[in-house]
C-alpha positions in Angstrom: -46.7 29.6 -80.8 -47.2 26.2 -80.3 -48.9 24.2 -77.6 -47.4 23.3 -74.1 -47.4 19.4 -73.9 -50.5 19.9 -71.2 -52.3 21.9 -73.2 -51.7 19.6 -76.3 -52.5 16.3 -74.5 -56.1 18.4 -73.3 -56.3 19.5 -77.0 -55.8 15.9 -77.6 -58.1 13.8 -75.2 -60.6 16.8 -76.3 -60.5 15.9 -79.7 -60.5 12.0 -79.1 -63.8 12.5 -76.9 -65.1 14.6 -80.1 -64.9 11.6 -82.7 -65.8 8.8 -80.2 -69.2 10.3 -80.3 -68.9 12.1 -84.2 -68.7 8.6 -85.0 -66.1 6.2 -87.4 -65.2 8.3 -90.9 -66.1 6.8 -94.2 -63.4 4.2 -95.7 -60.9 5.7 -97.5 -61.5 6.0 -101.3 -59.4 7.6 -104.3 -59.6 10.7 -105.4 -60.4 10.2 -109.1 -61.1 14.0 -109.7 -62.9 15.2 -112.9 -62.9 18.3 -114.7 -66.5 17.9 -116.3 -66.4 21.3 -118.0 -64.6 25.2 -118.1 -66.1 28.6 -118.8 -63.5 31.3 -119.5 -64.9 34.8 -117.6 -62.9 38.1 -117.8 -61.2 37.7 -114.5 -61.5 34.3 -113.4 -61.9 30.6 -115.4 -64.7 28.3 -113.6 -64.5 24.6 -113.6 -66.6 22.2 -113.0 -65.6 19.4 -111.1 -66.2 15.9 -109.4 -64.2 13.9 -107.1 -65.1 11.2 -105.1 -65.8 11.6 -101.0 -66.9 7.8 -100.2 -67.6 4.7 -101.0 -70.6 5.2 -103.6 -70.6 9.4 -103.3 -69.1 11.9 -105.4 -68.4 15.6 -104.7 -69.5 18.3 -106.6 -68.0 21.7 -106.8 -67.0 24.7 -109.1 -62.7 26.0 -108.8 -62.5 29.5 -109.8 -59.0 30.5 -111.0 -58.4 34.0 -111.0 -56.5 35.1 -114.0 -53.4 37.6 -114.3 -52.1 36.6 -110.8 -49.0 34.8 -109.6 -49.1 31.3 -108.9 -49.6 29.0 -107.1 -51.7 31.2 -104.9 -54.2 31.1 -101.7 -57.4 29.0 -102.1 -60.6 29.2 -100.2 -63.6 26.9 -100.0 -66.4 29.0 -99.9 -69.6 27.1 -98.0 -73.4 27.8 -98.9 -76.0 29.1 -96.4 -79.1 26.0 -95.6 -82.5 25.8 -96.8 -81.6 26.6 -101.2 -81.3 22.8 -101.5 -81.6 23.5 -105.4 -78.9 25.8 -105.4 -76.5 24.7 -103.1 -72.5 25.7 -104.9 -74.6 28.0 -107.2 -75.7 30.9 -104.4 -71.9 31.4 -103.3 -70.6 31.7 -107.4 -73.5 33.2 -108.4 -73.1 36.1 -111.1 -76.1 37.8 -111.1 -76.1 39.6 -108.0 -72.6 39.8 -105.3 -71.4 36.6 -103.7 -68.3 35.8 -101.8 -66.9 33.0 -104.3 -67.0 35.3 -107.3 -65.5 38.6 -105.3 -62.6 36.5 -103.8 -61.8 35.1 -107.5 -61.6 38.6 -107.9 -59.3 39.3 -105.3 -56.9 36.9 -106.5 -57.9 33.7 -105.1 -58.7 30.3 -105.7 -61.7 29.3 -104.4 -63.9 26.0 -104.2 -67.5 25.9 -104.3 -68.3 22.8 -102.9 -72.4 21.4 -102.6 -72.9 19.4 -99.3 -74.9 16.2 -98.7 -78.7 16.9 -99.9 -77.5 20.2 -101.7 -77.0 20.8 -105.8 -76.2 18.0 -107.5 -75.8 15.6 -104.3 -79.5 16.1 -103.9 -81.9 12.8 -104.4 -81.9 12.1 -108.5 -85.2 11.5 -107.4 -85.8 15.6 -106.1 -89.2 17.3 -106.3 -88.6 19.8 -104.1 -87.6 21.3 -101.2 -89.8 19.4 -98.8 -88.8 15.9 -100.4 -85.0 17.4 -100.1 -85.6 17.7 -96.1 -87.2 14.1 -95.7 -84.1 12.9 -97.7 -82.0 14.1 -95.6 -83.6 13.2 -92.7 -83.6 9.3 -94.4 -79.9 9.6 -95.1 -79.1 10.5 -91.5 -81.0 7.6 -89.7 -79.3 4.9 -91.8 -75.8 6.9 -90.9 -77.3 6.5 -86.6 -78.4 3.0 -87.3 -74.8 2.2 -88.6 -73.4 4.4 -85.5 -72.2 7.3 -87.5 -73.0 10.6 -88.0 -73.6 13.1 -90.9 -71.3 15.8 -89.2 -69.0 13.1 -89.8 -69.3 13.0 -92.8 -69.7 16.4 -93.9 -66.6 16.9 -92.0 -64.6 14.2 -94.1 -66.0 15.7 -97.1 -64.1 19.3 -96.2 -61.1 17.3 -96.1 -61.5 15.8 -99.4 -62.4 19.0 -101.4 -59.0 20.0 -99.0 -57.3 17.2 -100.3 -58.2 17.8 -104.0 -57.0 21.8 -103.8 -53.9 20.8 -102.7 -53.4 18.8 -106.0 -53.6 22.3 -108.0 -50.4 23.5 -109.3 -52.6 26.5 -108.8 -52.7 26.5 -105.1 -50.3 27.3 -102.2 -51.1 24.2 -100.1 -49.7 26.5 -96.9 -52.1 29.4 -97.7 -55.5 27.4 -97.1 -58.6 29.2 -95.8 -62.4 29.1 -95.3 -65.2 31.2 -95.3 -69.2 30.8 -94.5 -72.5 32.3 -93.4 -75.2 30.3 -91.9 -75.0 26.9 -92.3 -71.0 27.7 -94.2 -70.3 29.4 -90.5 -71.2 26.5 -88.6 -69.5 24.3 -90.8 -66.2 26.9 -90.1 -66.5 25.9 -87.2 -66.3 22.5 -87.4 -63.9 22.6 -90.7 -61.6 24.2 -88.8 -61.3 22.4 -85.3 -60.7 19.0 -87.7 -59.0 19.9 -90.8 -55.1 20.8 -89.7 -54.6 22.5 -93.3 -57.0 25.2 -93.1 -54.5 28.3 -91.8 -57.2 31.0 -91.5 -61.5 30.4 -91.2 -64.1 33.0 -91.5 -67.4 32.2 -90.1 -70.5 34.9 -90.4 -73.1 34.3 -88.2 -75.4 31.8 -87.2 -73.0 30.4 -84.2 -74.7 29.7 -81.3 -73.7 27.0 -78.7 -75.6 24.1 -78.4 -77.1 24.5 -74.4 -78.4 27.7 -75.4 -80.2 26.3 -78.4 -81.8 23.7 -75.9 -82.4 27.0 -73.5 -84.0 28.6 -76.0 -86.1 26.2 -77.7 -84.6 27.1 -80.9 -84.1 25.4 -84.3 -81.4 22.5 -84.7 -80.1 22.1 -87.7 -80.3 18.0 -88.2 -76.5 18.0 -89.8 -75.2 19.3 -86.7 -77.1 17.0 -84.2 -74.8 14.4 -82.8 -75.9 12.2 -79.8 -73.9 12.8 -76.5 -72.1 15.9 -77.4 -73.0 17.6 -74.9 -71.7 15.5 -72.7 -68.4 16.0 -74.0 -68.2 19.5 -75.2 -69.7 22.5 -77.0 -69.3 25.6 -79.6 -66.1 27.3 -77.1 -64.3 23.9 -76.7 -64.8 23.3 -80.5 -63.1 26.7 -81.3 -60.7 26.2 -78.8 -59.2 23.6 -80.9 -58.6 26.1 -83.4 -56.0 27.8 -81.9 -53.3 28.6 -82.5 -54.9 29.4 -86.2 -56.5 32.6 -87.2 -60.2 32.3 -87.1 -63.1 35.5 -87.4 -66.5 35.1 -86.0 -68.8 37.8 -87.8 -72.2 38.5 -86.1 -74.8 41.1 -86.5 -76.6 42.4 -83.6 -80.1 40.8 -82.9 -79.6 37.6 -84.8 -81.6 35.2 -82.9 -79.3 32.3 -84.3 -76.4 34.1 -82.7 -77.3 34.7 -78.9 -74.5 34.1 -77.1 -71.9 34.3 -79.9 -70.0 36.8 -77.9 -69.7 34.2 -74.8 -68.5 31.6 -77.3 -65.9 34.0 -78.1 -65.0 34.6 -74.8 -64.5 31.2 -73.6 -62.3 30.2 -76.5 -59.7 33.4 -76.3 -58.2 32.3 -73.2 -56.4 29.5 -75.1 -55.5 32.3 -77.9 -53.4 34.1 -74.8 -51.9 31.1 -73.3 -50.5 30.3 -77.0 -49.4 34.3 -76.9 -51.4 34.6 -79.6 -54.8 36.8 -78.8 -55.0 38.5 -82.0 -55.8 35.8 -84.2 -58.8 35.2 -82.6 -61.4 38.0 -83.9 -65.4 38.6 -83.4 -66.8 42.0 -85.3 -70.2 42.6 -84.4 -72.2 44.7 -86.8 -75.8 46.5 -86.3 -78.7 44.7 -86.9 -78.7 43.7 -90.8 -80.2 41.4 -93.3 -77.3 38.7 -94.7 -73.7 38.7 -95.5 -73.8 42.8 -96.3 -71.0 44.2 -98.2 -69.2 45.9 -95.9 -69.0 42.6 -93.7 -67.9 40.7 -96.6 -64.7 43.1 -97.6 -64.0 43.4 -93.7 -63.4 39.9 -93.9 -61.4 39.6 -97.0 -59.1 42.2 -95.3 -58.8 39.8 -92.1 -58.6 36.9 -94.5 -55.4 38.8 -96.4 -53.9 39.4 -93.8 -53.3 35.8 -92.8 -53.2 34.4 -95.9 -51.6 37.3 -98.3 -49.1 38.7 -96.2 -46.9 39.7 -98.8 
């Protein structure tokens, strides 16, 4: 259902409020993807890939293409957890132990891998570790302030151009895009989803919790997600409610202290599910206490994510 014009001009002067303080996006750049190398597996080929976000940056990522399906077919950008800098794209395609990008390959979809800023191969060529990964970070943010921009900014345009390169895939159904994340992946969900129009259906597993509680708390911030004056203008419910009418799942494990007041988050965003007459595509599962993104959370969300995207 769509939007009432009242509730689409709130959703509007919501989202205008948003990127007067998110800052001005990076200038608009081609594409100029690259394939820079394949590697056939059983069930899936992976590429590797680069295509350019900004002015000066290039994104990395790896496209797994499952095999022996009908195409074009539904694509999901899988987001990494925080703190692996060295790893980044690698820990979701990763096929030594289970990980989400190499099960939903399995499952029959596209998905995109991509490393954000400071992460994999957009680390400092300068790298000697994860301390020196931190500090660049850090760096890269202050010049971003000084200029009056933000990295959520950023990060957020970068979503859109890993968005913008799967829909040049003869491979992909541009109408069945979705995304999926633990951690720091489920805060950028969050975020992915509010701003980027052509994701229909988001997963994010744990690690949500709004930003007054964080300042309650005394808890960590994670520096990509700082952004001066937000809260003056909003926080994790009205960010979510800007989501609907789309599907989106929060997934949260009892006792994670990143997580609080996940289920209040959720609760102050359904309201705008019902008045689009649409309550059931808003979800939260809430598992016992657990270490990760445990199997059985994982296939409950492929199951949520099929049915939105593989309907058929």
């Amino acid at each position: 259902m769509a939007r009432s014009t009242s509730e689409a001009n709130l959703a509007e002067m919501l989202q205008q409020s948003l990127m007067s303080v998110l800052g001005a996006p990076p200038d608009p750049v081609p594409l100029a993807p690259q394939v820079l190398g394949v590697v056939e597996r059983d069930r899936y080929r992976r590429e590797h890939i680069k295509y350019q976000v900004s002015l000066n940056q290039w994104g990395y990522a790896y496209l797994l293409i499952p095999k022996g399906v009908n195409m074009p077919c539904p694509a999901i950008i899988c987001h990494h957890s925080s703190g692996n800098f060295a790893a980044g794209k690698e820990e979701v395609v990763d096929e030594t132990r289970p990980s989400i990008g190499v099960e939903l390959a399995r499952l029959g979809y596209v998905v995109m891998a991509p490393d954000a800023f400071g992460y994999g191969e957009r680390r400092s060529p300068h790298s000697s570790g994860a301390a020196y990964d931190a500090a660049y970070t850090l760096q890269q943010y202050t010049v971003l302030l000084l200029r009056g921009e933000t990295m959520l900014r950023h990060l957020l345009s970068d979503i859109s151009r890993a968005v913008d390169y799967l829909v040049t895939r003869p491979e992909v159904d541009s109408a069945r895009l979705g995304f999926i994340g633990q951690s720091y992946g489920a805060r950028m969900a969050l975020w992915a989803a509010a701003f980027e129009p052509r994701l229909v259906a988001t997963v994010a597993h744990g690690s949500l919790m709004s930003y007054r509680e964080t300042v309650r708390q005394g808890s960590w911030f994670q520096i990509e997600f700082v952004v001066p004056r937000l809260m003056q203008v909003a926080d994790l419910h009205h960010i979510l409610s800007l989501v609907a009418p789309r599907p989106f799942l929060l997934s949260t494990v009892e006792g994670d202290s990143h997580s609080t007041d996940a289920s209040d988050i959720y609760q102050r965003a359904l309201p705008t599910y019902q008045r689009l007459g649409v309550p059931q595509r808003l979800a939260h599962y809430v598992y016992p206490r657990g270490t990760g993104f445990e199997p059985a959370m994982r296939y409950k969300a492929y199951t949520w994510l099929n049915s939105w995207l593989k309907p058929y």
